[in-house]
TORLO-551376 format. One record per residue (C-alpha): x, y, z; residue in three letters. Coordinates in steps of 0.2 Angstrom, whole numbers, plus 5000, padded with zeros to 4 digits. Example, Ala and Ser with C-alpha at 12.3 -4.5 7.8 and 13.67 -1.06 7.14 Angstrom:
2
506249785039ala/506849955036ser/
end
This chain:
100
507151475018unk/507051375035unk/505651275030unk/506251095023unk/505151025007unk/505350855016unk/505050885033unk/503350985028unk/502850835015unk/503050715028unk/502050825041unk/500750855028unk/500750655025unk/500250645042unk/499050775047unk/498350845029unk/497150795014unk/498250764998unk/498050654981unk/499450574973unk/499750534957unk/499650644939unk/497850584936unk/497250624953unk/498250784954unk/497650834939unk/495750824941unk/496050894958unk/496751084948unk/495351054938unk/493951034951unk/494751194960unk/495451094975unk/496951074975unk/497951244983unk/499651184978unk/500551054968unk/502150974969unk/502650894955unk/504350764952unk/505850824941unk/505750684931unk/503750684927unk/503350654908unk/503350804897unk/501550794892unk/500950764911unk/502050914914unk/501251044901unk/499550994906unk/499751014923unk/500751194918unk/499151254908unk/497951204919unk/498851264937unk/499151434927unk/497151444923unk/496751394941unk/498051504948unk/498751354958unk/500551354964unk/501751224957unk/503451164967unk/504551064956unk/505150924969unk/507350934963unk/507250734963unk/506450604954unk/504650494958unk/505550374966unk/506350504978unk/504650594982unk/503750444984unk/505250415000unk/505050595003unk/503150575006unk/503450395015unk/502650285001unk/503650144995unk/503350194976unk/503450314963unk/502450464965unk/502550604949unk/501250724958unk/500650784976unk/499150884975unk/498950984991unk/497150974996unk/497251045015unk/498851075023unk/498450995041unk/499851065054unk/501151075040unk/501851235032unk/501951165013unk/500951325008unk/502351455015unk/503551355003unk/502551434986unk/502651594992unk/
end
């Protein structure tokens, strides 16, 4: 895969629509706008699950992020934890071709 996680999170930081955060994220699977998700290893279980369920009923893509919050909160240039990205429009990035 020669797409980086990173370098496309960082690219969809700058170009694309996107919420952060498991409250956000989640409302976003539940409202049908959010076209893919990428959630933090180290996300609580019962945030985890209910994002799970609901992304399998919506039929929305889920990228487990091999790091913690803290790291995908550096990855997506913010200087604090971030459990969940949900992608709302891409912008110029490629973050879509990843859940393929």
């Amino acid at each position: 895969m020669s797409v980086s996680l990173e370098r496309e999170l960082r690219n969809l930081i700058k170009t694309g629509t996107y919420y952060l955060g498991a409250k956000q994220t989640l409302k976003a699977v539940l409202n049908g706008r959010a076209k893919l998700v990428i959630v933090a290893e180290n996300t609580p279980p019962h945030y985890k699950k209910r994002l799970e369920y609901y992304a399998r009923l919506s039929g929305v893509p889920i990228i487990e992020f091999k790091g913690t919050s803290v790291d995908l909160g550096l990855a997506a240039g913010k200087p604090f934890k971030v459990s969940m990205i949900a992608v709302i429009d891409e912008g110029s990035s490629r973050i879509l071709e990843l859940a393929e």
